[in-house]
C-alpha positions as CSV (number, residue, x, y, z in Angstrom):
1,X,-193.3,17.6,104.1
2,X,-189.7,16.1,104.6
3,X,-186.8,18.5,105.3
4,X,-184.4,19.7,102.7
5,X,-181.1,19.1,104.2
6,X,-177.8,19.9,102.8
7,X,-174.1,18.9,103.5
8,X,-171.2,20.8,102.9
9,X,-167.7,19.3,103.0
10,X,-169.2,15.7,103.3
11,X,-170.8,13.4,101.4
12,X,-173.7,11.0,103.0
13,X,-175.0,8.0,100.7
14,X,-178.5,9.2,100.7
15,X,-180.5,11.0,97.6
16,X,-182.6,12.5,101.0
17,X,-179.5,15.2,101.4
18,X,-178.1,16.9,98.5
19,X,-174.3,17.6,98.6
20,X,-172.6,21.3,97.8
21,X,-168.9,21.7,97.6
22,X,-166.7,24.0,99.7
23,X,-166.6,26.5,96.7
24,X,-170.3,26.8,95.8
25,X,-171.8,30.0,96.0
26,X,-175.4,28.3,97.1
27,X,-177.7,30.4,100.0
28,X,-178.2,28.2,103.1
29,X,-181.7,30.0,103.2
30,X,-183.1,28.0,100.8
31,X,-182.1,24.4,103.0
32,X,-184.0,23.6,106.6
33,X,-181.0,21.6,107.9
34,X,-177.5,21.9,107.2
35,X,-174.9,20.3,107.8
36,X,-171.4,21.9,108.0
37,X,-167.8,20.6,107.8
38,X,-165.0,23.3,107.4
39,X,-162.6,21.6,104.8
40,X,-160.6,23.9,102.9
41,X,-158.0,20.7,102.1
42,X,-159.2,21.5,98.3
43,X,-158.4,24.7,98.4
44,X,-154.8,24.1,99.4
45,X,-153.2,23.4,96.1
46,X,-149.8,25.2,97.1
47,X,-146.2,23.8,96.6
48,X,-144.7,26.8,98.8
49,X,-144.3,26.4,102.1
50,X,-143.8,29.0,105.0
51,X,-142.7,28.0,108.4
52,X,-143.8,24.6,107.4
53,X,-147.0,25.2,106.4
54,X,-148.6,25.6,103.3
55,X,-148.4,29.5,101.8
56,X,-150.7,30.2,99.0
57,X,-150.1,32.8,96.0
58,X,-152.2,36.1,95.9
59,X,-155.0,35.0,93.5
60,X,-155.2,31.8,95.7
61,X,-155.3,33.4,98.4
62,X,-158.2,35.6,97.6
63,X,-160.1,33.1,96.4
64,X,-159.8,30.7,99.9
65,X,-161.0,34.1,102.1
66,X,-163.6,34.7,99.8
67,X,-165.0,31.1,99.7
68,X,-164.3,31.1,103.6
69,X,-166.6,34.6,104.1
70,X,-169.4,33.3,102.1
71,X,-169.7,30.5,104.3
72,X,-168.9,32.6,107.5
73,X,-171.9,34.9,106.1
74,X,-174.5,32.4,105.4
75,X,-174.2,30.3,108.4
76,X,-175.1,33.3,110.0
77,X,-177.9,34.2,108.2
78,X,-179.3,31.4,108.5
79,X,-178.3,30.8,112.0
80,X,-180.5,34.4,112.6
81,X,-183.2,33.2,110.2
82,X,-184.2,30.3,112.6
83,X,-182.2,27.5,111.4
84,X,-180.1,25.0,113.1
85,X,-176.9,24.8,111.9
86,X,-174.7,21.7,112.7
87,X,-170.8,22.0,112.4
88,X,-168.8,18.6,112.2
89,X,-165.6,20.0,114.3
90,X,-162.6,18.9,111.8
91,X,-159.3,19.5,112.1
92,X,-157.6,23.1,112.3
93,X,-156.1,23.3,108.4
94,X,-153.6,26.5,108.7
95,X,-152.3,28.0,105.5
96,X,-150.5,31.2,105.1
97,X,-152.2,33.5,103.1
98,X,-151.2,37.0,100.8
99,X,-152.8,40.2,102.8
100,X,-151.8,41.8,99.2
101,X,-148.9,44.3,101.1
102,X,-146.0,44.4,99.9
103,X,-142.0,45.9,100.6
104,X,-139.4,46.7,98.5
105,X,-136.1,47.3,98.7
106,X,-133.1,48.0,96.4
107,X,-133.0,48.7,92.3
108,X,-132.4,46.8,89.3
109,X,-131.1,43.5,89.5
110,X,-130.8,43.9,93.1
111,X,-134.3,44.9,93.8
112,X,-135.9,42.8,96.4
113,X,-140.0,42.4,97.2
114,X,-140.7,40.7,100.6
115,X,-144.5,39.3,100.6
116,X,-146.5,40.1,103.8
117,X,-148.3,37.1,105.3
118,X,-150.9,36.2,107.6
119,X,-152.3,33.2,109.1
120,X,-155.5,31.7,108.1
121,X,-157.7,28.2,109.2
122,X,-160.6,26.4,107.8
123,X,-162.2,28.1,111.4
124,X,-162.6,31.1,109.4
125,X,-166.1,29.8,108.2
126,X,-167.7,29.8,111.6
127,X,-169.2,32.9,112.5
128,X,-167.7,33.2,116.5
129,X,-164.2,33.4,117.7
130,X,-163.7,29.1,119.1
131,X,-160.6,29.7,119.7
132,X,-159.6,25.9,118.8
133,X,-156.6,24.0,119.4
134,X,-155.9,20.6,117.7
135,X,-155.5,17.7,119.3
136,X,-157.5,14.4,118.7
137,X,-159.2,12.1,121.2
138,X,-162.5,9.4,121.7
139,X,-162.7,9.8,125.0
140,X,-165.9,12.5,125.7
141,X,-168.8,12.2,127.9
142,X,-171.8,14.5,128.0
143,X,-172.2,17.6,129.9
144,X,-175.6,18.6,132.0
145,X,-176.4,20.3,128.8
146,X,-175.8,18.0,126.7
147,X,-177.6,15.7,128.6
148,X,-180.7,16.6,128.5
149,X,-181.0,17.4,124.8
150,X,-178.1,15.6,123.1
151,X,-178.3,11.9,124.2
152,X,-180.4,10.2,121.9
153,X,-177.7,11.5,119.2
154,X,-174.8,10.4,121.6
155,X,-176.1,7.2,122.3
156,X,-176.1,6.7,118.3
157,X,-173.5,7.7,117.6
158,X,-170.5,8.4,120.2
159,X,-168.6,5.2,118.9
160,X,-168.5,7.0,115.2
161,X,-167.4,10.5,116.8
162,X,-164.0,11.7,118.1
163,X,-162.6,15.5,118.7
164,X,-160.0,17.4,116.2
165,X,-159.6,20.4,118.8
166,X,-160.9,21.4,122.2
167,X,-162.8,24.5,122.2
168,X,-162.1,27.3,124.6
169,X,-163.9,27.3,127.9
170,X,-165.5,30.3,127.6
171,X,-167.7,30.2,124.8
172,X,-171.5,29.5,125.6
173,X,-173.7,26.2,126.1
174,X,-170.8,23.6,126.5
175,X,-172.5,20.1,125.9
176,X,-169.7,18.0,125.5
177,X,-166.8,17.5,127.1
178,X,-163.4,15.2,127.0
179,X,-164.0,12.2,129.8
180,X,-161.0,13.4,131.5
181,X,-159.5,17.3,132.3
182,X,-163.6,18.9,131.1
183,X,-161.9,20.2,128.1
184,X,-165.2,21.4,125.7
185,X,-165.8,19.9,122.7
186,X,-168.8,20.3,121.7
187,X,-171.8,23.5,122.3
188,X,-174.9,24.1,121.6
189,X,-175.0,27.9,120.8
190,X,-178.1,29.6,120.4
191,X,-179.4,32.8,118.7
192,X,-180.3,35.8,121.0
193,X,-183.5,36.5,118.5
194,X,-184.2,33.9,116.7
195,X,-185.1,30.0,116.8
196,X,-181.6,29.5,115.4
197,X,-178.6,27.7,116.9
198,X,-175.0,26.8,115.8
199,X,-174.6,23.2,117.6
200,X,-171.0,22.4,117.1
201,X,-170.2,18.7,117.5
202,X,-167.3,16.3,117.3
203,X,-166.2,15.1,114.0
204,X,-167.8,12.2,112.4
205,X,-166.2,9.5,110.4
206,X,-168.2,9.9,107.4
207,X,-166.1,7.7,105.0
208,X,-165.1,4.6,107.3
209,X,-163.3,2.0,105.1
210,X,-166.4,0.0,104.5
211,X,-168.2,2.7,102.7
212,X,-166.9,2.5,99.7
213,X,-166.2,-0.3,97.0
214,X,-164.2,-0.2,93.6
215,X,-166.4,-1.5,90.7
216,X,-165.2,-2.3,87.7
217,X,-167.8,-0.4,85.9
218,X,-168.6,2.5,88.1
219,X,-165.4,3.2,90.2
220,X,-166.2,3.7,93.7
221,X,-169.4,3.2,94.9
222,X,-171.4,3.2,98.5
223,X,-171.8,0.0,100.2
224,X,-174.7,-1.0,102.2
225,X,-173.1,-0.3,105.3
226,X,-172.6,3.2,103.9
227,X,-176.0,3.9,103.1
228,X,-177.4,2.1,106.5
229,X,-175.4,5.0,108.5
230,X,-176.7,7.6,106.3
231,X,-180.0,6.4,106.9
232,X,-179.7,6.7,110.4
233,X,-177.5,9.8,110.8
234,X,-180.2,11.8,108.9
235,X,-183.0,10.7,110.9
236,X,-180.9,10.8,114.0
237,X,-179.9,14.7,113.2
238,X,-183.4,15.4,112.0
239,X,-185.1,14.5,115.4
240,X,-182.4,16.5,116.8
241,X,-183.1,19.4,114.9
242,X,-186.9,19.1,116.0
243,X,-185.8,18.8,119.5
244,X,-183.5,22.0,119.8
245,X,-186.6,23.5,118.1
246,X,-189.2,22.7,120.4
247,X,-187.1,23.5,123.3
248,X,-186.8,27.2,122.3
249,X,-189.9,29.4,121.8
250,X,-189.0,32.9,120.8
251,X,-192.2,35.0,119.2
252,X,-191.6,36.8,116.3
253,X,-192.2,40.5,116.6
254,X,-195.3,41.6,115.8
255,X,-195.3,44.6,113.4
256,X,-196.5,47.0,115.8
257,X,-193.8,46.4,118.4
258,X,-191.2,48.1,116.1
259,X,-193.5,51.4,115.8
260,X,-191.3,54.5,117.0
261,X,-193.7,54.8,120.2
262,X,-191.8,51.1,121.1
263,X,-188.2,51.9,120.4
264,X,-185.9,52.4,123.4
265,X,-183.3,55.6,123.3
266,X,-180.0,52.4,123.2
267,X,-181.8,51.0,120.7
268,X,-182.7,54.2,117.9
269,X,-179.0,55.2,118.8
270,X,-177.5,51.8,117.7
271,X,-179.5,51.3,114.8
272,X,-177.9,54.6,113.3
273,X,-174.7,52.9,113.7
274,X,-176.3,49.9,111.8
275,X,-177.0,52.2,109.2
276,X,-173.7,53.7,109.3
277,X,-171.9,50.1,109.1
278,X,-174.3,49.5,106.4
279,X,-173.2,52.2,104.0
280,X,-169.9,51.1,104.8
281,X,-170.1,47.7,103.6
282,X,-171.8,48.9,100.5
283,X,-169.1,51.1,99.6
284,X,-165.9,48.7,100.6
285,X,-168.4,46.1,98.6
286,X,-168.0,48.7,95.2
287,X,-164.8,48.9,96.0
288,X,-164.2,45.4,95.8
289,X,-165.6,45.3,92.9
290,X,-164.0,47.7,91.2
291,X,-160.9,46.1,92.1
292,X,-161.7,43.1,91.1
293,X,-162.5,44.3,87.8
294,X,-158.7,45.5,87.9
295,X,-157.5,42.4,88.9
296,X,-158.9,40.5,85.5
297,X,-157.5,43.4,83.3
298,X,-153.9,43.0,85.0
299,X,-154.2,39.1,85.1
300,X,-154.8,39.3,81.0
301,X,-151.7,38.4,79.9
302,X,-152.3,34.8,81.8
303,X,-154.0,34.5,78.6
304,X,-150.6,33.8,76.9
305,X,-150.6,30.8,78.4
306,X,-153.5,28.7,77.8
307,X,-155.4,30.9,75.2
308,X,-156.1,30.2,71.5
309,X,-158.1,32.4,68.6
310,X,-158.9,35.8,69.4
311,X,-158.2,35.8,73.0
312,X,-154.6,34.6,72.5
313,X,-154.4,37.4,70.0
314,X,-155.5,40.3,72.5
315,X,-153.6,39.0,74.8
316,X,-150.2,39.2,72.3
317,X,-151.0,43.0,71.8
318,X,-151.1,44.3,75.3
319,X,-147.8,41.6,75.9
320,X,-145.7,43.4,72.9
321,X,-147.2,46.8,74.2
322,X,-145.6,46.1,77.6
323,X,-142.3,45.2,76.2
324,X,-142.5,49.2,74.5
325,X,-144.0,47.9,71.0
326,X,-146.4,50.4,69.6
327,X,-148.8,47.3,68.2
328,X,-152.1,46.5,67.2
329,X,-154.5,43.9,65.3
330,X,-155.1,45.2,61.8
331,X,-157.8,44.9,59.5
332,X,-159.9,46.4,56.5
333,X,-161.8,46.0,53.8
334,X,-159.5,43.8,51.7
335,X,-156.6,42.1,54.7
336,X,-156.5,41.1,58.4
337,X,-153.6,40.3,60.1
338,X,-153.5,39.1,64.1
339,X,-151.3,41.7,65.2
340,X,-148.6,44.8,63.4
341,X,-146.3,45.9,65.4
342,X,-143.1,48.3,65.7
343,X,-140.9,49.8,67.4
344,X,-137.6,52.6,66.3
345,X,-135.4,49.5,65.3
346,X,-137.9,48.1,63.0
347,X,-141.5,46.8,61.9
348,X,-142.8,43.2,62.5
349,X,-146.2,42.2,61.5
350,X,-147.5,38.7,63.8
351,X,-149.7,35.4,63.4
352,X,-151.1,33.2,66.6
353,X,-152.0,29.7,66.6
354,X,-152.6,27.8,70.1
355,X,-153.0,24.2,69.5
356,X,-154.8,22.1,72.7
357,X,-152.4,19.2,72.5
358,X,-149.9,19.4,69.5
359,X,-147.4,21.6,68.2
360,X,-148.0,24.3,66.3
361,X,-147.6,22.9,62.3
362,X,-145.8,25.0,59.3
363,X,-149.4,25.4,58.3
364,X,-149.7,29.1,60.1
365,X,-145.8,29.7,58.9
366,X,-147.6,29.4,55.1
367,X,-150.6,31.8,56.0
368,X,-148.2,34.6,57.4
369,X,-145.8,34.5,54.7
370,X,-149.2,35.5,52.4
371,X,-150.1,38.1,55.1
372,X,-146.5,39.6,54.7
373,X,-146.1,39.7,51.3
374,X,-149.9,40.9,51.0
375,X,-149.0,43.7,53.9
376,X,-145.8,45.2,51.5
377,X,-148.7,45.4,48.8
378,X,-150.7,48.3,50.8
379,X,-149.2,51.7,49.6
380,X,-148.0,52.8,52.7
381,X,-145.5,49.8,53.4
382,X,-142.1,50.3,51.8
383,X,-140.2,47.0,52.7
384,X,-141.3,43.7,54.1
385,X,-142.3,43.9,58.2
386,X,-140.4,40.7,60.2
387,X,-142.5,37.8,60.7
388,X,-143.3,36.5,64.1
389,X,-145.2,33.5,64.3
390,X,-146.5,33.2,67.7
391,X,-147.4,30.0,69.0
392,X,-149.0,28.5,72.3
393,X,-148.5,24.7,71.7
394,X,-149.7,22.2,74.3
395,X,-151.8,25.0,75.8
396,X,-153.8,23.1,78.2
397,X,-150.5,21.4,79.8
398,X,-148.5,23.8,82.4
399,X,-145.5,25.5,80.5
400,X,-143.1,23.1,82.4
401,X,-144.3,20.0,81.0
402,X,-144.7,21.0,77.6
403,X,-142.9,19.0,74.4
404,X,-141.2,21.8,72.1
405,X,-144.4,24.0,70.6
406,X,-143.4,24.0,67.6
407,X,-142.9,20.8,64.8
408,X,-139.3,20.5,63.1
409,X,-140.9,21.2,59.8
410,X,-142.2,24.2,61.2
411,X,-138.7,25.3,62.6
412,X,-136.9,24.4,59.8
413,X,-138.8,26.2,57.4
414,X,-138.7,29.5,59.5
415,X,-134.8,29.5,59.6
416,X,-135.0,29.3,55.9
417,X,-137.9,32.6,55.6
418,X,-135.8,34.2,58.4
419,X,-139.0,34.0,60.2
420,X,-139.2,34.3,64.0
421,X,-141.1,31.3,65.9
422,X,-141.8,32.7,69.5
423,X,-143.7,30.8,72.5
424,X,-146.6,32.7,74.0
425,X,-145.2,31.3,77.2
426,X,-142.0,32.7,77.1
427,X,-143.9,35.5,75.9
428,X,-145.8,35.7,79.4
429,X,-142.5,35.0,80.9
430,X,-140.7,38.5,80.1
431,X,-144.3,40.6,80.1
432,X,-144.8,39.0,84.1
433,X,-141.2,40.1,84.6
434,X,-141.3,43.6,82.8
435,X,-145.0,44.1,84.6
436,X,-143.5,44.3,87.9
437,X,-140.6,47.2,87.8
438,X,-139.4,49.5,84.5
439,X,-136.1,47.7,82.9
440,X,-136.0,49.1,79.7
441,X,-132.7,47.6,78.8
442,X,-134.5,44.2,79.3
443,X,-137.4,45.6,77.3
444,X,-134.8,46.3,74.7
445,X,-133.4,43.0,75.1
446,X,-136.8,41.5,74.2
447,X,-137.6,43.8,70.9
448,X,-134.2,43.1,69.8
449,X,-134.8,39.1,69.9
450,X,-137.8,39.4,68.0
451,X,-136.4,42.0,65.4
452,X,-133.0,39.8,65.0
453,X,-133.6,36.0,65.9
454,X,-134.7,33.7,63.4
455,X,-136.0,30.1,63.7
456,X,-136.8,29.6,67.5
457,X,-136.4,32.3,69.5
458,X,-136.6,32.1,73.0
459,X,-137.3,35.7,75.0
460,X,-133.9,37.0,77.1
461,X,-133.9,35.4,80.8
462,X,-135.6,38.0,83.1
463,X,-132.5,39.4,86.1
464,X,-133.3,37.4,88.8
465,X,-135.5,39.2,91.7
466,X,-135.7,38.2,95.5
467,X,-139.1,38.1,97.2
468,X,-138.9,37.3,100.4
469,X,-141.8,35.9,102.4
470,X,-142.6,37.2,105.8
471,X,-145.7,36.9,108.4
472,X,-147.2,39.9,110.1
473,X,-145.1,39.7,113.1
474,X,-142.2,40.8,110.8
475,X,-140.6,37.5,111.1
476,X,-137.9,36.3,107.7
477,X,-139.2,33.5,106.1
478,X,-138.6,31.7,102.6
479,X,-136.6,33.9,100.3
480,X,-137.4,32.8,96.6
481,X,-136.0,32.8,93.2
482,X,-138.1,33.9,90.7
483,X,-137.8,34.7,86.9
């Protein structure tokens, strides 16, 4: 039966290896052979910078340790489990990344957050400390090691291979080396109890310049070339994968040997602290889920940004609740209206259209002036609530690219009901600010331009606030502006 072999963070021009990206959540215990390249270059989408590097956001951040652990985990796994895993040695990509801590300092307009930093690589998949350093290089010959198991892969394919970083000395089974100076670049490390081994290699050009064609039709598309080399790097790897295998013979325990009349005193001692670190894990794991369930109920009002329907309209509540409205969505038997809400100065009642890639029309502006004059029919309403029509225009474009949300027509007819026309994205703009610290004379600010403004209304400019951006060895870094 042939192998199933995966990649990860290349792409071969075979339908013989199947292809999972850097983000996938897939088990490597399901594949015989896998191949491994740690690209995180997808995962970098950050226009900050920190001591020249790229610095991602918090949310970013967790998401590139979390992708970067699954992978750590799993190569493990299946590195214990008896599998070989091969790692395609790539270039160190560093980013800076949020740890989450935070400092503040000062009050009010003044009030300054600096953002705590740490340093992070694509080496955070593999499971040992390789302690790399970049540098780049063809020149590599084969160690004793490496010769006796590695050469029929070398001799393939040594012209198509040259090191990203030199490894540190000290880590186990060395089998390549740079021709001159014996710097390691390549090991072959294997499990203590298992069949298993991490064989870490020099990178591979995997998408030379005559791999790939344009066509008209399709776009890019393999060459023969392309799928020549994949023919022969598979089979090549493959026999290589057989070889390490053969050359390593550890029995699987049988059963009986783990009966407690086997177990050693070192052994029963350490597998309590097993259990220990076990309980641990499961708890910080809770943990994190708890907190991640936190983290989607205070990232919510992102909904004011991109939403549409009911979601936009949840999200509107819990934004006019933060800016000290008392508001809900309303509905019984005989009227329903997308959100009432008030506050001591007065009583507004709301309607919410998002439109994917339009303005928002003077369609809605008709429907709430029905909702209003059908909301001062209810017995309980003494005067006519303020409308608001809430809009979320363009909602699929970023905020800062967007045409204005709402048509002239629209705008025009507004002024003339003394109707208020409000962005959910300058919406988001003064809940994001307000979320952050208590400023109720900007929440004031806020109520007040939806209570008074008319036509267009734009929500007051949050103060400005410092955050300043510093690593973990305390050093100052980027000090930004943001609203």
């Amino acid at each position: 039966m042939s192998k199933k072999i995966l990649t990860v963070g290349m792409e071969l021009a075979s339908d013989n290896a199947a292809m999972e990206a850097f983000d996938s959540k897939v088990s490597l215990l399901d594949w015989d052979l896998i191949l491994f390249r740690p690209d995180i270059s997808d995962s970098l989408y950050s226009t900050d910078y920190y001591q020249g590097k790229p610095s991602l956001g918090d949310s970013a951040s967790f998401l590139l340790k979390e992708k970067c652990e699954h992978w750590r985990r799993e190569i493990k796994q299946a590195v214990d489990s008896g599998k070989n895993v091969f790692i395609f040695l790539s270039a160190i990509k560093e980013v800076y990344v949020d740890t989450g801590q935070r400092q503040h300092s000062g009050t009010g307009r003044n009030r300054a957050t600096t953002r705590i930093v740490d340093l992070y690589s694509n080496y955070a998949t593999v499971p040992l400390d390789l302690k790399p350093v970049n540098t780049n290089g063809k020149a590599m010959k084969l160690s004793t090691l490496g010769a006796e198991i590695l050469a029929p892969y070398w001799d393939e394919f040594s012209e198509n291979s040259s090191y990203a970083v030199l490894l540190d000395k000290t880590i186990p089974g060395i089998c390549l080396t740079t021709k001159h100076g014996d710097k390691p670049v390549g090991a072959i490390i294997r499990a203590k109890h298992s069949n298993g081994a991490l064989v870490l290699l020099p990178d591979v050009e995997f998408y030379a310049s005559d791999f790939l064609e344009d066509d008209d039709e399709e776009g890019a598309k393999w060459t023969a070339k392309a799928e020549e080399f994949a023919v022969r790097f598979l089979s090549t790897v493959s026999n290589l994968d057989k070889a390490l295998k053969s050359t390593t013979e550890v029995t699987p325990e049988p059963l009986w040997a783990a009966e407690s009349a086997y177990i050693l005193a070192q052994e029963q001692v350490l597998k309590l602290k097993l259990l220990e670190a076990e309980r641990r894990v499961e708890e910080a794991q809770r943990e994190k889920e708890a907190l991640q369930d936190a983290v989607n109920g205070a990232g919510t009002p992102r909904a004011l940004l991109f939403e549409k329907g009911m979601p936009l309209e949840t999200a509107i509540v819990e934004g006019l609740k933060a800016l000290g409205f008392t508001a809900a969505q309303f509905k019984d038997g005989a009227s329903e209206f997308d959100v009432v809400f008030e506050c001591a100065e007065g009583r507004l009642l709301g309607e919410a259209e998002g439109k994917d890639t339009k303005a928002v029309n003077v369609d809605k502006l008709r429907q709430l002036a029905m909702n209003i004059h059908e909301d001062l029919q209810r017995e309980e309403v003494t005067a006519p609530a303020k409308g608001v029509l809430f809009g979320n225009g363009y909602r699929l474009t970023p905020p800062s690219e967007r045409k204005t949300q709402f048509t002239d027509k629209c705008i025009t007819a507004a002024t003339s009901q003394v109707t208020a026309l409000v962005t959910t994205s300058s919406l988001f703009k003064a809940v994001k600010y307000i979320s952050g610290q208590e400023d109720d004379e900007y929440a004031s600010k806020c109520r007040a331009a939806m209570l008074i403004g008319i036509g267009l209304v734009e929500m007051p400019e949050p103060p400005n606030c410092q955050v300043v951006q510093v690593s973990d060895d305390t050093s100052i870094g980027n000090v930004h502006q943001v609203a």
